[in-house]
C-alpha positions as CSV (number, residue, x, y, z in Angstrom):
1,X,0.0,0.0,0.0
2,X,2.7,2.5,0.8
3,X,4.7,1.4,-2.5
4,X,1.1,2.2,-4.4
5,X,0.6,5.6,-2.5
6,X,4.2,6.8,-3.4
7,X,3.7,6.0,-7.3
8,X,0.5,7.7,-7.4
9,X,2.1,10.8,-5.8
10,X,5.1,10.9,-8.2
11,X,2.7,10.4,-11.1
12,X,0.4,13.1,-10.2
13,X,3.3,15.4,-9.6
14,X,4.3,14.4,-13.0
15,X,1.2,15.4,-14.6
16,X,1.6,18.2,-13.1
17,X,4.6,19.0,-14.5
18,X,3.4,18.1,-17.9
19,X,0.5,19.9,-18.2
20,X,2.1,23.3,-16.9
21,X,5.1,22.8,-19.5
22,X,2.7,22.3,-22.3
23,X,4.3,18.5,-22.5
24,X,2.7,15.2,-23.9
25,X,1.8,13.1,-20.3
26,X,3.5,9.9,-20.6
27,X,4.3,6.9,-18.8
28,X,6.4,6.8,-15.9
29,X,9.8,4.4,-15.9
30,X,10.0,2.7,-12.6
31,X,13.2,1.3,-11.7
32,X,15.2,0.8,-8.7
33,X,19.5,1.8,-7.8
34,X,21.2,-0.3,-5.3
35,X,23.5,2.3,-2.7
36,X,26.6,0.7,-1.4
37,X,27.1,2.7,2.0
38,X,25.2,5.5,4.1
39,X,27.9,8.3,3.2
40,X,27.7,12.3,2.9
41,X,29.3,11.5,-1.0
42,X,26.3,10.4,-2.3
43,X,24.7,14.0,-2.3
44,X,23.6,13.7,-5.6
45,X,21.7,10.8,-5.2
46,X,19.8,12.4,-1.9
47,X,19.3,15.9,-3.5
48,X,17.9,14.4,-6.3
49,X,15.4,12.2,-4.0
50,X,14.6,15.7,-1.6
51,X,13.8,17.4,-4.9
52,X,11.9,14.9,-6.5
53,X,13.5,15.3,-9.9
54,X,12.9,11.8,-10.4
55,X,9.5,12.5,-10.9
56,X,10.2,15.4,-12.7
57,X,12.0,13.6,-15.5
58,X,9.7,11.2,-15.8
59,X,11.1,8.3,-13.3
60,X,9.6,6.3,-10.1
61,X,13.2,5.5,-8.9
62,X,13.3,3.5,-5.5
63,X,16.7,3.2,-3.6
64,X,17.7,-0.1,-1.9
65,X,20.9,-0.5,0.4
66,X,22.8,-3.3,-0.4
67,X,26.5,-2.9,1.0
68,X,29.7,-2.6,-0.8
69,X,30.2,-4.3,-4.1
70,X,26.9,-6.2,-3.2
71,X,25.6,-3.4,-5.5
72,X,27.2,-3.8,-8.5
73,X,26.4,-7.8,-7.9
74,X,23.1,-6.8,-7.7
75,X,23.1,-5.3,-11.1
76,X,24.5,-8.2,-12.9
77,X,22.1,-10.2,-11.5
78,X,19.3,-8.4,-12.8
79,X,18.2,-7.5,-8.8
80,X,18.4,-4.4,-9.4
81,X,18.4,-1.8,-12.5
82,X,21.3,0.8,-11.5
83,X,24.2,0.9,-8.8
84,X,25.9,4.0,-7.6
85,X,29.8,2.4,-7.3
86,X,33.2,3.4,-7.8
87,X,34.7,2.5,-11.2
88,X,36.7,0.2,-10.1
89,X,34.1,-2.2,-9.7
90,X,32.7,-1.8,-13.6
91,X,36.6,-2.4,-14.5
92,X,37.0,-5.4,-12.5
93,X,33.4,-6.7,-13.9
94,X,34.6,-6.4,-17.6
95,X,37.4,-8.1,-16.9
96,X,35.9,-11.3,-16.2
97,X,33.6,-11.1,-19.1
98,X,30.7,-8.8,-17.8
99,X,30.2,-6.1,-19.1
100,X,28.6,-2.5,-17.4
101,X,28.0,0.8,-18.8
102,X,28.5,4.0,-16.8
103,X,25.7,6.9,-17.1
104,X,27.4,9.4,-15.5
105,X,30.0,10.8,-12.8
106,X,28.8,11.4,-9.1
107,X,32.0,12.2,-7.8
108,X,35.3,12.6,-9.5
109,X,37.8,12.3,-6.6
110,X,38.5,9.8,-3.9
111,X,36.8,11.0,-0.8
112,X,39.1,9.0,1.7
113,X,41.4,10.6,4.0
114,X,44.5,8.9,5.9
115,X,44.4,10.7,9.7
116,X,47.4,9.3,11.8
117,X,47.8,10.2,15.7
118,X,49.2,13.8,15.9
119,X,51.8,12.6,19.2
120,X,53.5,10.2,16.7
121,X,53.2,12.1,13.8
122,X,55.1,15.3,15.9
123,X,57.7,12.5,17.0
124,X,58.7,11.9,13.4
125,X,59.4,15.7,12.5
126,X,56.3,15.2,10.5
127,X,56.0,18.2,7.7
128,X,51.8,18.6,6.8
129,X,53.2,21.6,4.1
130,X,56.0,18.9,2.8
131,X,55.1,16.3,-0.8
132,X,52.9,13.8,-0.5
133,X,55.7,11.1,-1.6
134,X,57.4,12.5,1.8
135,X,54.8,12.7,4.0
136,X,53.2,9.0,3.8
137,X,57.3,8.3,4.9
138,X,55.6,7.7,8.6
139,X,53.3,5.0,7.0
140,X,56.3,1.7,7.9
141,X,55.6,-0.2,10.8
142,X,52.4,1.5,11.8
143,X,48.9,-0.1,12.4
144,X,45.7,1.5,10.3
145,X,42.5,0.8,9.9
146,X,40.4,0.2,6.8
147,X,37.0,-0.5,6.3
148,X,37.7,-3.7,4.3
149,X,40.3,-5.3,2.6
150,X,40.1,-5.2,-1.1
151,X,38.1,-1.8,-0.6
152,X,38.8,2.0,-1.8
153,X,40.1,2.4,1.5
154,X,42.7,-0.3,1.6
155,X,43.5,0.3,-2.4
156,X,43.9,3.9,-1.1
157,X,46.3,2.8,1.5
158,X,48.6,0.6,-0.6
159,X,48.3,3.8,-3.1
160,X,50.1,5.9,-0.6
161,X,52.8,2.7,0.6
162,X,53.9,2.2,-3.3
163,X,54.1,6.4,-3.5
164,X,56.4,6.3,-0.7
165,X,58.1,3.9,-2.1
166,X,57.9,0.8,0.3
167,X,56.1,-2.2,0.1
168,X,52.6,-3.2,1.3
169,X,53.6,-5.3,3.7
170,X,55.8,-2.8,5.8
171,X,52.0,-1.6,6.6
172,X,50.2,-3.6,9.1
173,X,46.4,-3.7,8.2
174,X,43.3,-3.8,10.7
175,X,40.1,-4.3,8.9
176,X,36.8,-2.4,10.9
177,X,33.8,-0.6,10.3
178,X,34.2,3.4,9.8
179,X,31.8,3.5,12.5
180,X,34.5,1.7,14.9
181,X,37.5,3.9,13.6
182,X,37.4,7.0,16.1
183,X,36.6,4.5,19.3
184,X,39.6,2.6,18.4
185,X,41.5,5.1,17.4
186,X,40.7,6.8,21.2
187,X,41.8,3.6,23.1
188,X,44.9,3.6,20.9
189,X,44.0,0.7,19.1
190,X,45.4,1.7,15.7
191,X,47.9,4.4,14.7
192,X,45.9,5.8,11.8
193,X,43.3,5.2,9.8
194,X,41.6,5.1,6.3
195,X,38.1,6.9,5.9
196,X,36.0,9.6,4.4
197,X,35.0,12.8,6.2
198,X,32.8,13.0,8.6
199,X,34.5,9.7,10.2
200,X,37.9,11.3,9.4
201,X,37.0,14.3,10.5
202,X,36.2,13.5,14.1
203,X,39.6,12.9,15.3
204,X,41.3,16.2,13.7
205,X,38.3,18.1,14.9
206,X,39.4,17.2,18.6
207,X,43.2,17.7,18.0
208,X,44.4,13.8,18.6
209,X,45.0,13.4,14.8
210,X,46.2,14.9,11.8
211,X,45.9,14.6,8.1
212,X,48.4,12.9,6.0
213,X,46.8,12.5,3.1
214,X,43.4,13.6,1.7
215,X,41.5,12.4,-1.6
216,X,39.2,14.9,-1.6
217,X,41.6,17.7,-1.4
218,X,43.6,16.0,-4.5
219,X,46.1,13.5,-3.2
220,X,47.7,11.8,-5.1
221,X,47.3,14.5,-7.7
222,X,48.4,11.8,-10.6
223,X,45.0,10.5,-9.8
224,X,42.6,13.4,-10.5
225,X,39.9,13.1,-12.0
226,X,39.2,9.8,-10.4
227,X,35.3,7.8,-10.9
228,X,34.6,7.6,-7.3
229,X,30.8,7.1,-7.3
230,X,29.4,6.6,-11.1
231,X,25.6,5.6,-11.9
232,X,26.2,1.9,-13.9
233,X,23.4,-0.1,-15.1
234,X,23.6,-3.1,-17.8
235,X,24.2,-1.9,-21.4
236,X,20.9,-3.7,-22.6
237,X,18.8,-1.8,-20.2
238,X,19.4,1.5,-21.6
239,X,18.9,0.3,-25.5
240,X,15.3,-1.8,-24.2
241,X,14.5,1.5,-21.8
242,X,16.3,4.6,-23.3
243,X,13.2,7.2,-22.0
244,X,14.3,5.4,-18.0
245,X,18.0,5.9,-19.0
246,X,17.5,9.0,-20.4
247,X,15.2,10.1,-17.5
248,X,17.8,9.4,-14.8
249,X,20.6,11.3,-16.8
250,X,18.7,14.4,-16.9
251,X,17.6,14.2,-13.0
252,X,21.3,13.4,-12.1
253,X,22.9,16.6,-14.2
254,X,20.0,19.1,-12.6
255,X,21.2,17.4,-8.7
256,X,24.7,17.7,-9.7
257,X,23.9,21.8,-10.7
258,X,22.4,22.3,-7.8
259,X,24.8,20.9,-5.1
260,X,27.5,22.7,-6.5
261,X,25.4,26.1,-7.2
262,X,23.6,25.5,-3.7
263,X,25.9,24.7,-1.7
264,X,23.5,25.4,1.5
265,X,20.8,23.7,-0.2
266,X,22.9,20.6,-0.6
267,X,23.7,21.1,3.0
268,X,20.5,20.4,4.1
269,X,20.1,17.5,2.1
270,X,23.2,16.4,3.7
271,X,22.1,17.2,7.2
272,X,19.1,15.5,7.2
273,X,20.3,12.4,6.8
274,X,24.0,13.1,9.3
275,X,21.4,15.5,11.9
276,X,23.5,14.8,15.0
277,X,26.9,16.0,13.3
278,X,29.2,18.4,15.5
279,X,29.3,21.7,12.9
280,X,32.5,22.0,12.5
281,X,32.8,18.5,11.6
282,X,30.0,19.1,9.0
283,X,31.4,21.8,7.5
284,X,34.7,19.9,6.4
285,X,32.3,17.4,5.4
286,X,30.7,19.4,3.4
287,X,33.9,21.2,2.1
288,X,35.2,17.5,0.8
289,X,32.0,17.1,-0.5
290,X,31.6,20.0,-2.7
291,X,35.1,19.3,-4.2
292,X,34.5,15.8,-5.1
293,X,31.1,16.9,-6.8
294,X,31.5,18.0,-10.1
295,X,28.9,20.2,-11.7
296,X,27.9,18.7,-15.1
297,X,28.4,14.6,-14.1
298,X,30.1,13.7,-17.2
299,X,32.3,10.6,-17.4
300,X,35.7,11.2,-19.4
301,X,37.9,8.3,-20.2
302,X,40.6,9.7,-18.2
303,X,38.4,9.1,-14.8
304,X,38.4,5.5,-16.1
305,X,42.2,5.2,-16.6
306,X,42.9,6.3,-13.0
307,X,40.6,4.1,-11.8
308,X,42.5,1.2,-13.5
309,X,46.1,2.6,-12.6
310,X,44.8,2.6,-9.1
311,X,43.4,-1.0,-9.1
312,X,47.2,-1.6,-10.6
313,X,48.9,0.1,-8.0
314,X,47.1,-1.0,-4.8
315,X,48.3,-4.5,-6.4
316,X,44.6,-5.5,-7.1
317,X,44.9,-6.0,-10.6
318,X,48.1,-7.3,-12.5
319,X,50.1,-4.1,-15.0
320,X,48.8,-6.0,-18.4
321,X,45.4,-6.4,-17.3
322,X,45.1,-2.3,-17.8
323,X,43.0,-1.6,-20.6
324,X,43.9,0.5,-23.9
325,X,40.5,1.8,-24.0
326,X,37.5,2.5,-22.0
327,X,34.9,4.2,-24.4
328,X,33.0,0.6,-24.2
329,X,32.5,1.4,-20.5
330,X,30.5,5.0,-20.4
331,X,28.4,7.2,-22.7
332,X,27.6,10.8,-21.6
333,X,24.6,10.7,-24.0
334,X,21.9,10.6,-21.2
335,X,23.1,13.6,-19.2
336,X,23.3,15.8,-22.2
């Protein structure tokens, strides 16, 4: 019943819409989009759902969480229609013969951030102004937490070991939840850790940790513009359904405008579902979100390529297993 009631409420708004544009009514797409992880990043998605542009263009789009790469599964299994992923996944997926296709661009740099415990960092003469190839130096020997292995986070961290030019081993790994990161990190637990703001934000905020490295804020640089959350569906589904693909696009470029023309506005989006976060915590939250978000969510090739050089150095994926092309991956034709 409440399934029913929603669709007739984003159909009437849709008539609506019609009739006051001058437009044709037509039907409405249904369809649903599997979200990996409750995180600020996926603004888009939210703004798009507080808005109800999804209506606006024409689609009934319903949101299911299924965690990690569980969502790009999901999609290959026919579960689900879309996935909001990093490209990674889509790359790793073609690779072993299945084949995705990427909509559009969500957020073009890595929102992960290393934080290591300020007393150690102060002990090793640490320099926050100094190159990123010197500052990850402190990484041998230490103990940091990732969400899970085989993740952005951990890919992220072995990223940093190979840039500082030791091996991934000299790293000693401890797999949590981000949710678990700042306790742990309190009792001493771990000497650093891997995550996105605002669970990398907590510990700076209060002065027991520092920054070392930070996606959002372009490190490493040779990995900018980087597919960090793309929308993916299967390549069949857009030629069966182009007025659904085509639908989506359009609701995904207007979000995209307004987050990064409305900042406050996405703020709000934001806050609604993070309403017990500290402000100053929320505003660098915010501040590595609007950075990440870019404003017309294109896909370019090169996003695609640092993806895959990343799989290559976190030692995920073998050197010759890069690809010499990715324009079978993406088309921008649905945002346009």
């Amino acid at each position: 019943m409440v399934e029913k009631s929603k669709f007739a409420t984003a159909a009437a708004v849709l008539a609506l819409w019609m009739i006051g544009a001058g437009i044709p009514a037509r039907a409405i797409e249904r369809a649903t989009v599997a979200i990996p992880a409750v995180s600020p990043s996926f603004v888009v998605q939210a703004v798009a759902d507080d808005h109800d542009l999804w209506a606006k263009y024409g689609v009934d789009l319903k949101s299911v969480a299924v965690p990690g790469v569980g969502a790009v599964n999901a999609v290959l299994s026919g579960s689900v229609d879309f996935a909001e992923s990093a490209a990674a996944s889509p790359l790793r997926a073609a690779r072993s013969g299945q084949h995705l296709l990427i909509i559009a661009t969500l957020m073009d740099r890595l929102y992960v951030q290393l934080v290591m415990r300020r007393t150690l960092l102060e002990a090793a003469s640490f320099d926050p102004t100094a190159s990123l190839a010197a500052r990850v130096k402190v990484l041998p020997g230490r103990t940091i937490a990732v969400e899970a292995i085989g993740g952005a986070a951990f890919a992220y961290l072995r990223v940093l070991a190979a840039l500082g030019g030791f091996g991934p081993d000299d790293v000693r790994v401890a797999p949590m939840l981000q949710s678990s990161m700042e306790a742990a990190f309190a009792a001493n637990a771990i000497d650093g850790f891997v995550a996105g703001p605002p669970y990398s934000a907590g510990p700076v905020d209060a002065g027991a940790g520092l920054v070392v490295a930070s996606g959002p804020d372009g490190d490493p640089d040779s990995m900018v513009p980087f597919g960090y959350i793309v929308m993916l569906t299967r390549p069949e589904l857009c030629t069966k359904r182009r007025a659904l693909c085509v639908g989506i696009g359009h609701a995904l470029r207007e979000a995209a405008a307004y987050v990064c023309d409305n900042p406050d506005g996405a703020a709000a989006s934001v806050k609604k579902r993070f309403p017990t976060l500290d402000r100053a915590i929320f505003r660098t939250t915010m501040k590595a979100v609007l950075n990440g978000t870019p404003r017309i969510p294109v896909t370019s090739a090169a996003e695609l390529e640092h993806a895959d050089l990343f799989n290559v150095a976190a030692g995920l994926t073998k050197p010759e297993q890069k690809r010499t092309s990715y324009d079978d991956l993406f088309t921008n034709e649905y945002i346009r």
